[in-house]
C-alpha positions in Angstrom: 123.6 232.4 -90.0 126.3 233.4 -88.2 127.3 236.5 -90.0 128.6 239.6 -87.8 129.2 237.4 -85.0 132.0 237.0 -83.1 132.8 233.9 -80.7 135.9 233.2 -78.8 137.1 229.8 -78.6 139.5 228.7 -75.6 141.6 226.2 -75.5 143.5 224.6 -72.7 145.8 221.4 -72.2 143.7 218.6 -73.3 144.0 215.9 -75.9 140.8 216.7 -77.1 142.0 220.3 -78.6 141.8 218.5 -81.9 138.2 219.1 -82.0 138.2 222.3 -81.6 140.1 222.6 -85.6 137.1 221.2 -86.7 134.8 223.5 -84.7 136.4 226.8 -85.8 135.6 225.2 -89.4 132.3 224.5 -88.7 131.8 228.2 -87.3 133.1 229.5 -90.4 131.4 227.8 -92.6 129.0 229.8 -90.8 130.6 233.4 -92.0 131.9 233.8 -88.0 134.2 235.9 -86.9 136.6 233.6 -84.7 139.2 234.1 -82.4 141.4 231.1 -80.8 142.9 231.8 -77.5 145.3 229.0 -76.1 147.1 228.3 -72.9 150.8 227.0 -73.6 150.3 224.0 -72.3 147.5 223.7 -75.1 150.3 224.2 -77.9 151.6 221.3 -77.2 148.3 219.1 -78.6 147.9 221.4 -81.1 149.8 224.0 -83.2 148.4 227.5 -83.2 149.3 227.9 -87.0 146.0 225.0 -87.4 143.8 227.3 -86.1 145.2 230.8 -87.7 144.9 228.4 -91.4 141.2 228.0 -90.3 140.2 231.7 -89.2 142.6 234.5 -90.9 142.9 235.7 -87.7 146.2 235.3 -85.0 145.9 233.0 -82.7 146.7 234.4 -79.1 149.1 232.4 -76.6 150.9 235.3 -74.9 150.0 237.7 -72.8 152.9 239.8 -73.8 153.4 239.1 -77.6 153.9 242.4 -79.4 153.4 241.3 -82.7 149.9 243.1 -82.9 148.6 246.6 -83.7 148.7 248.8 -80.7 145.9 247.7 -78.6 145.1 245.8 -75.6 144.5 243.0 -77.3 142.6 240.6 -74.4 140.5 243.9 -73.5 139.6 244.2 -77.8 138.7 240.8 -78.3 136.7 240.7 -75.0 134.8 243.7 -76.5 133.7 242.0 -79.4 133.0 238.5 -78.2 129.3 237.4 -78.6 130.1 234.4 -76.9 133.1 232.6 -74.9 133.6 228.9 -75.2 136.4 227.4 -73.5 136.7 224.1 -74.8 138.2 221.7 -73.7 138.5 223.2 -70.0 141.2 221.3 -68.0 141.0 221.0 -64.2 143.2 223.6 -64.0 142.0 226.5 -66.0 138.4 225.7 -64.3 139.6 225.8 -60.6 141.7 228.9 -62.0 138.7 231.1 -63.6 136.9 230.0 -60.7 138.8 231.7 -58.3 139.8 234.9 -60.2 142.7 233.9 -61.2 143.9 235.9 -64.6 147.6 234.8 -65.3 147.9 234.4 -69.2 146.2 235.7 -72.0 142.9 232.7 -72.3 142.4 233.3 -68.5 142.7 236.8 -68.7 140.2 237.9 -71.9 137.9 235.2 -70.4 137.7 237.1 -67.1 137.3 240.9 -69.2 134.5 239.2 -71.3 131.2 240.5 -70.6 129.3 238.2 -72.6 127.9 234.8 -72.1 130.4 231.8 -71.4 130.2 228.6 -71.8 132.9 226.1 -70.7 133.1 222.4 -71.8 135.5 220.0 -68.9 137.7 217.8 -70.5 140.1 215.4 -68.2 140.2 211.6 -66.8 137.3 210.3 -65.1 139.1 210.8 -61.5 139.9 214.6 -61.5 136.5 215.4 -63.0 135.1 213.9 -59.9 137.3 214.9 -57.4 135.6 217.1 -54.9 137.6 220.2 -55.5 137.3 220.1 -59.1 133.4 219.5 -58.5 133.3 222.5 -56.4 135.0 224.8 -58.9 132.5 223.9 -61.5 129.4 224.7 -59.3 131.1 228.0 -58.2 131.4 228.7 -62.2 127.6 228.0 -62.7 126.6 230.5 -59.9 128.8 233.0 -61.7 126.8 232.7 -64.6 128.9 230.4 -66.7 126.8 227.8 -68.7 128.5 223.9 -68.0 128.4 221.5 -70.9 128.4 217.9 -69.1 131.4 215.8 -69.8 130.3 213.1 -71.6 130.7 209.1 -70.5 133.6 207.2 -73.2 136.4 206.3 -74.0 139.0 208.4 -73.0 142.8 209.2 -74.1 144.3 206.6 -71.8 141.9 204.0 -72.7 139.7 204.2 -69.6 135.7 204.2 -70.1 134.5 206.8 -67.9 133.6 210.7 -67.4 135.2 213.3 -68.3 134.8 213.1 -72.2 134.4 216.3 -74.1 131.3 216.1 -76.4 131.5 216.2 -79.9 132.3 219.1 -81.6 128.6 219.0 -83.1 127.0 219.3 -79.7 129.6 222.2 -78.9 127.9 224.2 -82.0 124.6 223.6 -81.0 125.2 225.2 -77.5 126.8 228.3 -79.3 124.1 228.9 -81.7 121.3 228.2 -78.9 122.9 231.5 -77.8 123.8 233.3 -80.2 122.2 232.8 -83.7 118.6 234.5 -83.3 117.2 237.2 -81.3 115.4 235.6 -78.6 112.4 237.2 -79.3 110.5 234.2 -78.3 112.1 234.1 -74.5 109.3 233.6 -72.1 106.7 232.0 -74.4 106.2 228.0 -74.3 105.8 226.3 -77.6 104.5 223.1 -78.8 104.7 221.3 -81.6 103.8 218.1 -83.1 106.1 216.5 -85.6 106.3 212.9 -87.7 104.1 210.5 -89.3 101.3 208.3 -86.6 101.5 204.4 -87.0 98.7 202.7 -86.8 98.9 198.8 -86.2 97.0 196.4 -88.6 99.3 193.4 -86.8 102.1 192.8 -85.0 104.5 193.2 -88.6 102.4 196.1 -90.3 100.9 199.3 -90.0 98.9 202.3 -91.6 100.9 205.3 -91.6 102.4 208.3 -94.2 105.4 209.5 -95.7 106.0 212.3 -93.6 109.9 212.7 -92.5 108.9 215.3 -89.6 111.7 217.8 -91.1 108.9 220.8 -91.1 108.1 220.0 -87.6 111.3 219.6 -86.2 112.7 222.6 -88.1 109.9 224.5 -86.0 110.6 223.3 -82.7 114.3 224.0 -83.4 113.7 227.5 -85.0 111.5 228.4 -81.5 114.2 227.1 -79.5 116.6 229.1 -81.2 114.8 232.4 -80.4 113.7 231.6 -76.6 111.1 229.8 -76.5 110.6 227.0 -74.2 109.8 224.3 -76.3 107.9 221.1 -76.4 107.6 218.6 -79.0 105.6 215.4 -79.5 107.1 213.3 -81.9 105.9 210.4 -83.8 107.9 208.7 -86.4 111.0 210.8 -88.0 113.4 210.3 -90.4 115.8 213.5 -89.1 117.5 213.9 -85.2 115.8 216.4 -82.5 118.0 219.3 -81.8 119.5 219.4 -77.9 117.3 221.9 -75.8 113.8 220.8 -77.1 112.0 218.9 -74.3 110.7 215.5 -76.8 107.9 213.6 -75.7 107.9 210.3 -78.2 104.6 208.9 -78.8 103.2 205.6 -82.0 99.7 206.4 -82.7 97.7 209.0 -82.9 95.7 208.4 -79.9 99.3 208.8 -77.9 99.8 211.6 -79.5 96.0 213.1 -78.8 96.9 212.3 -75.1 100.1 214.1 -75.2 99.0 217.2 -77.0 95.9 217.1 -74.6 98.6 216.9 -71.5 100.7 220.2 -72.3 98.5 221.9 -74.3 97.3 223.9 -71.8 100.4 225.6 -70.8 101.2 226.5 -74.3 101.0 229.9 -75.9 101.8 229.0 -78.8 101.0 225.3 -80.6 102.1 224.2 -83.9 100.7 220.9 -85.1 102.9 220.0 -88.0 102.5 216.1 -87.5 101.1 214.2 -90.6 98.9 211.9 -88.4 97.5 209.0 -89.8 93.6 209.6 -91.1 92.7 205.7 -90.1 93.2 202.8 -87.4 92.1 199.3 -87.2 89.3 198.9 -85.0 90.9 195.8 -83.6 94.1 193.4 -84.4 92.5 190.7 -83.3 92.7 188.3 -86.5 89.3 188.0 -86.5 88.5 191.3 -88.2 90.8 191.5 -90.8 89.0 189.3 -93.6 90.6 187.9 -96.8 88.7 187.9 -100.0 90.5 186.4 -103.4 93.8 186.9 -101.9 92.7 190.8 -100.8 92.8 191.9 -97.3 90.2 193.8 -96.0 90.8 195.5 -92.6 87.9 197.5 -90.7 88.7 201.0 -89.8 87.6 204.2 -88.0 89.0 207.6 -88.0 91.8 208.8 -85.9 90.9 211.8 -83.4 90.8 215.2 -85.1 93.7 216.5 -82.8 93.7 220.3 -84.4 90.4 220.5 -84.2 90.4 219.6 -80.4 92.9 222.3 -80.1 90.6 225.0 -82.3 87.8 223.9 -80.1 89.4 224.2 -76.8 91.8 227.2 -77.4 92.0 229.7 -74.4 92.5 233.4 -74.8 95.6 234.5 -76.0 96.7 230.7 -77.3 98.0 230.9 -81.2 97.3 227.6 -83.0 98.7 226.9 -86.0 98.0 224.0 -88.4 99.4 222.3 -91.9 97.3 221.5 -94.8 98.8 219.1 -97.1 96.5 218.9 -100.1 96.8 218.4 -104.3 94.6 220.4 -105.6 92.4 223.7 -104.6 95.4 224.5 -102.1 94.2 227.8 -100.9 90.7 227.3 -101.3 91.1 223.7 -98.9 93.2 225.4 -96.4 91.7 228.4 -95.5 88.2 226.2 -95.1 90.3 224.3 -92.6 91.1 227.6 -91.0 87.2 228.4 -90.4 86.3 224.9 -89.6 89.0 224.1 -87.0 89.3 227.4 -85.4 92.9 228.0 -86.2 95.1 231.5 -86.3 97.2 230.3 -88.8 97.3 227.3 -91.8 100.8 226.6 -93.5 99.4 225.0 -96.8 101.8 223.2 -98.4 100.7 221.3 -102.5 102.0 217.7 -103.1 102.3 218.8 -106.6 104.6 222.2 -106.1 108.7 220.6 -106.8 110.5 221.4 -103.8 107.4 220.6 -101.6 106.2 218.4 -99.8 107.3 215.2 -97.4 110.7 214.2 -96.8 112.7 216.8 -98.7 114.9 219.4 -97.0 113.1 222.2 -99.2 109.6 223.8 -99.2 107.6 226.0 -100.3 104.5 227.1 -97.8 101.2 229.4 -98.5 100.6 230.9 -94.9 97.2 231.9 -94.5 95.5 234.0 -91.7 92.1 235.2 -91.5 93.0 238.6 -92.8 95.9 237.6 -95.3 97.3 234.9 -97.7 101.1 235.1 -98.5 103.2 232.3 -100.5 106.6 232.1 -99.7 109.2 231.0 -102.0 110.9 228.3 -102.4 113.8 228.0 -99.5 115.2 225.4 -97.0 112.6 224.1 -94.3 114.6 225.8 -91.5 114.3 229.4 -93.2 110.6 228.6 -93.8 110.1 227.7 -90.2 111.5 231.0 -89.0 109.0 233.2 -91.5 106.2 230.7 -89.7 107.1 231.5 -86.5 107.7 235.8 -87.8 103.9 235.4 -89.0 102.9 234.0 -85.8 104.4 236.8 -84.2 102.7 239.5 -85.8 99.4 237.9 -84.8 
């Protein structure tokens, strides 16, 4: 994902350095090019020869150190940086970049970087509130520089309070939000629709599907990733939301008919993706569901056609997309749907293809247009989402 990318990772005097190991992993894993710059003081949490074990590349402490191949080195590495994260960021290296301060190698690449930066505070709960510090953080935003929030925890002296660097999972996130696509999307607004509708029979049980909402989520996260301001109402999933995606949590289908009807307007691009339940009791009250023989009979009415609302009520310019899940007659089925619901786009997927389907992290998707049908191979659910949101594009 990552491949011909280059981020630089700085690290101050913090306890929580040791995260930052496994984030140069992770980044790798990644096929990253990463460089680990470190004040002194940050040596003595961690051991520079960790992180040069990690990335095959030297890990930079001094300013000075001539152990390189002639070049500037903090003016090379600043030229190749995608993106700066300095993580953790101590009270002092903040209130030091801040102020223009440049007096060691980390303070001095991070100021020749021309690139996105994105710092992460890390201290005890009363310097990261103190005033001063507070200011030097808001002077860092107005530069430009992107602030992760400490978190609220535990921290190295045992205190509960702020000042906890997140987890180096969140710290990913952040870097590929800016880094892993082309933000091709920037400017538009997205919504999508994601998870499986519960109905209620009774207070214990309820009509609903086996959709995980992996498809849907891997859509909202793939638009996200390339710009988009993104909006997703989510009904029952089986998979976390990615950080940056504006969730709006909804049961039934009716809450989420309300919410689609609440932001679709704004929307240039929708994406219902949600496996909504077909059914819902008329009532719960216990005098309409009958037993017969030991059966249970429950009366029922259909659940609001939420894509064809959309198709219905789609204002110039507005791409809708929909999903067809179906067992036989795939194509046939979905492009039907297409005509009858007034759709762009219908990702057809077949209950019966291996690979496809609900709750797998593979799938294999017929898009079909009103000029074109193409079935893509078989490949993860976040590469499929991307070549949905490509085909949208070219619409």
């Amino acid at each position: 994902m990552l491949k011909g990318k280059t981020v630089v990772l700085a690290v101050t005097g913090s306890i929580a350095a040791y995260k930052i190991a496994n984030l140069a992993r992770m980044l790798k894993k990644l096929n990253c090019n990463v460089h680990v710059l470190m004040t002194q003081n940050a040596t003595n949490f961690i051991n520079p020869i960790t992180f040069e074990s990690l990335i095959s590349n030297k890990c930079l402490v001094d300013t000075f150190d001539r152990n390189f191949q002639y070049s500037v080195e903090h003016v090379a590495i600043a030229k190749q940086a995608d993106v700066v994260l300095v993580a953790p960021a101590s009270a002092n290296v903040i209130g030091k970049i801040a102020n223009g301060i440049a007096d060691d190698m980390l303070t001095t690449t991070v100021m020749a970087c021309p690139c996105k930066k994105i710092v992460s505070p890390a201290m005890n709960h009363n310097m990261i509130n103190n005033p001063i510090v507070q200011d030097n953080i808001e002077k860092l935003k107005r530069f430009g520089y992107e602030i992760i929030d400490a978190q609220t925890g535990m921290l190295a002296n045992g205190d509960v309070g702020d000042g906890r660097m997140p987890d180096e999972s969140i710290l990913l996130q952040y870097i590929l939000k800016e880094i892993a696509f082309p933000k091709d999307l920037e400017g538009k607004k997205v919504l999508v629709t994601a998870g499986a509708t519960r109905e209620s029979i009774d207070p214990v049980r309820f009509i609903t599907n086996h959709s995980s909402g992996k498809m849907g989520i891997a859509l909202a996260k793939a638009a996200m990733l390339r710009g988009a301001d993104v909006t997703l109402v989510k009904a029952h999933t089986d998979v976390d939301v990615p950080l940056f995606i504006k969730t709006v949590d909804v049961v039934s289908a009716e809450d989420m008919f309300n919410a689609v009807c609440a932001y679709c307007d704004d929307a240039d691009i929708i994406i219902k993706a949600a496996a909504v339940a077909d059914y819902t009791p008329v009532t719960v009250a216990d005098n309409k569901i009958k037993k017969t023989d030991g059966d249970m009979k429950i009366e029922l009415k259909r659940t609001k056609d939420i894509l064809k609302y959309l198709g219905d009520n789609k204002r110039d310019g507005q791409i809708i997309c929909g999903f067809s899940m179906e067992t036989e007659n795939v194509t046939e089925n979905s492009k039907k749907k297409l005509e009858n619901k007034n759709c762009d786009m219908i990702c057809a997927n077949s209950l019966r293809r291996e690979g496809s389907g609900f709750g797998g992290d593979t799938n294999i998707v017929t898009v079909i247009t009103k000029d074109s049908v193409k079935e893509l191979e078989l490949m993860s659910k976040d590469e499929v989402a991307h070549k949905i949101i490509d085909t949208i594009k070219s619409l």
